[in-house]
C-alpha positions in Angstrom: 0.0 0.0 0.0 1.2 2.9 -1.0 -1.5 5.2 0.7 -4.0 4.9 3.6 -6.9 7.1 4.4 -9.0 7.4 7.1 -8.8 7.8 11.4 -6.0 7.3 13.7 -7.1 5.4 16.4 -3.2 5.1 17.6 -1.7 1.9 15.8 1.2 2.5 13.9 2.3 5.6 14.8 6.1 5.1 14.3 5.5 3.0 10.7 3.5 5.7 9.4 3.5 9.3 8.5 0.3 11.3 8.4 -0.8 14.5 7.3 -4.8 15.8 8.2 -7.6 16.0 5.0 -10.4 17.3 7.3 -12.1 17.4 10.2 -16.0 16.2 10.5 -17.8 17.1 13.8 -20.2 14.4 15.3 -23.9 14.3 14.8 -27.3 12.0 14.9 -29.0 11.3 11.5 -32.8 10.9 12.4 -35.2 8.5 10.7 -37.2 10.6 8.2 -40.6 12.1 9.2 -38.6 12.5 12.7 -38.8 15.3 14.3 -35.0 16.4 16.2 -35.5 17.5 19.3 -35.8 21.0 20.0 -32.5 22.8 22.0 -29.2 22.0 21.8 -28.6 18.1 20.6 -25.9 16.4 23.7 -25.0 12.9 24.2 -27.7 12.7 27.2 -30.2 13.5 24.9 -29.6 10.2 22.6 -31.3 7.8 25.9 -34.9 8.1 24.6 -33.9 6.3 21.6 -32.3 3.1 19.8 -29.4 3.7 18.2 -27.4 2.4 15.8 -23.8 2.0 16.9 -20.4 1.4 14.9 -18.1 -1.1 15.9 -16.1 -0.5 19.3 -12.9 0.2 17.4 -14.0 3.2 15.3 -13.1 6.8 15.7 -16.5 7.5 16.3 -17.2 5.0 19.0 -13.7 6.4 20.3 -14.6 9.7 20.4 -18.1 8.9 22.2 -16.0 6.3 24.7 -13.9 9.6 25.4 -16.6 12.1 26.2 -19.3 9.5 27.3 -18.2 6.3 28.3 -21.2 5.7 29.9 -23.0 6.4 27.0 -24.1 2.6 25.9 -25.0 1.4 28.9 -28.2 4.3 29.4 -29.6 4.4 25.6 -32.9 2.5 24.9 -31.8 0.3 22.6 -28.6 -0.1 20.5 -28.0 -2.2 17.2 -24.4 -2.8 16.1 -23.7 -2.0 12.5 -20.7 -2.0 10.3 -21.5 -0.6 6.9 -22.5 2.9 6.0 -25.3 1.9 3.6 -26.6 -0.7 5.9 -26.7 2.1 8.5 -28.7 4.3 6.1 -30.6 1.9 4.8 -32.1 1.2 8.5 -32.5 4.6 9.5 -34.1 5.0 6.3 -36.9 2.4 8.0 -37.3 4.0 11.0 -35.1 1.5 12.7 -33.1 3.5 14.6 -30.9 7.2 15.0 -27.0 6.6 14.2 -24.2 8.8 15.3 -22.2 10.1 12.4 -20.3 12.4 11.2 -21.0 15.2 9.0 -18.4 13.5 6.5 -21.0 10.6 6.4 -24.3 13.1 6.6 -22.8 14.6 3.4 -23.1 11.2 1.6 -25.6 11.9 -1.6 -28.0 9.0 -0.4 -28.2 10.4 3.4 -28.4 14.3 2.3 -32.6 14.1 2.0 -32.5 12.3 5.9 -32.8 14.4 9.5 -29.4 15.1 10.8 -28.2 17.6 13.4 -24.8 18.0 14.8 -24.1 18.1 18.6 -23.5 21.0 20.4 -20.1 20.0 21.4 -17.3 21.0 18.4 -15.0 18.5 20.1 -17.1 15.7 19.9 -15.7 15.3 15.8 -13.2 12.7 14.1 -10.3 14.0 11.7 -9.6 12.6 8.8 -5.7 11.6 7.5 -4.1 10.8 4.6 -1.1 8.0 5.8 1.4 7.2 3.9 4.9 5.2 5.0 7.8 6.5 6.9 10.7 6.9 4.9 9.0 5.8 1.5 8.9 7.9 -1.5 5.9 7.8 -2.8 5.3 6.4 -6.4 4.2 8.6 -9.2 0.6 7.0 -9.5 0.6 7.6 -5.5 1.7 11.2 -5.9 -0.6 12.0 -8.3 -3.7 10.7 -6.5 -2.6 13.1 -3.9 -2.5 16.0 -6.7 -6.0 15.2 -7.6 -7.2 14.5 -3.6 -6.1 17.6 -3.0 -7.6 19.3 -5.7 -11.0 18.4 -6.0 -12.0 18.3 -1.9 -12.7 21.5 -1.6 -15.2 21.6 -4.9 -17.2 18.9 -3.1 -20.4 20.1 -1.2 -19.9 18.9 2.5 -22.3 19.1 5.2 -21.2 22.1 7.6 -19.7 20.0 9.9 -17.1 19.6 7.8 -13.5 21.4 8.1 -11.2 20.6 5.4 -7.0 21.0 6.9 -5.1 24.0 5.6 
């Protein structure tokens, strides 16, 4: 691999370099036809309802366990999902609320669904670009980069979204 990109959750650290895309703050995308609750949107506020929850090792599950980690053990209900589309697609049905973040509320198939973003602007996950210590990078690689850097800031993100200097 010449290039990774997504979360550092702290593996790796001396193998890798890294160099921030973006930040996305955290949020809850609402079944449609539901009604967000009026005020500001806290973690306390998600007990009333099942939610849909990431795996324990994501950088949204580790930014929750940071700020709330007692967050799992007060909320209705909670359903464990992996996938992004199967997480729309169930919220879609009235299933359940997800935390996400505004990188994922700016999806095209989620932009038409409910989604508020907490009132907390630490509550977020940043977005990386890694590559390997000590590696040049090849010119396919370097390119890809040309273009990543490029065309981000022409795409339409939700405004929860920070893209790095």
């Amino acid at each position: 691999m010449d290039i990774g990109i997504g979360s550092y959750v702290g593996a790796a650290g001396d193998k890798l370099d890294k160099r921030k895309l973006l930040s996305a703050r955290l949020g809850v995308m609402f079944p449609p036809g539901f009604e967000p609750p009026a005020g500001p949107l806290n973690c306390q506020s998600l007990r009333q309802w099942p939610l849909l929850q990431d795996e324990s090792d994501t950088s949204i599950m580790s930014a929750l366990e940071r700020s709330h980690p007692e967050l799992w053990q007060q909320v209705a209900s909670k359903i464990t999902v992996t996938n992004l589309d199967m997480q729309f697609c169930l919220i879609r049905a009235g299933v359940g609320a997800c935390v996400l973040s505004a990188l994922a509320a700016s999806h095209p198939s989620a932009r038409d669904l409910p989604y508020r973003l907490f009132e907390s602007a630490e509550l977020q996950r940043d977005v990386h670009v890694f590559t390997r210590r000590g590696v040049p990078l090849s010119p396919a690689a370097f390119t890809f980069l040309q273009v990543l850097d490029e065309t981000l800031p022409a795409i339409d993100f939700h405004p929860g979204v920070t893209l790095a200097a």
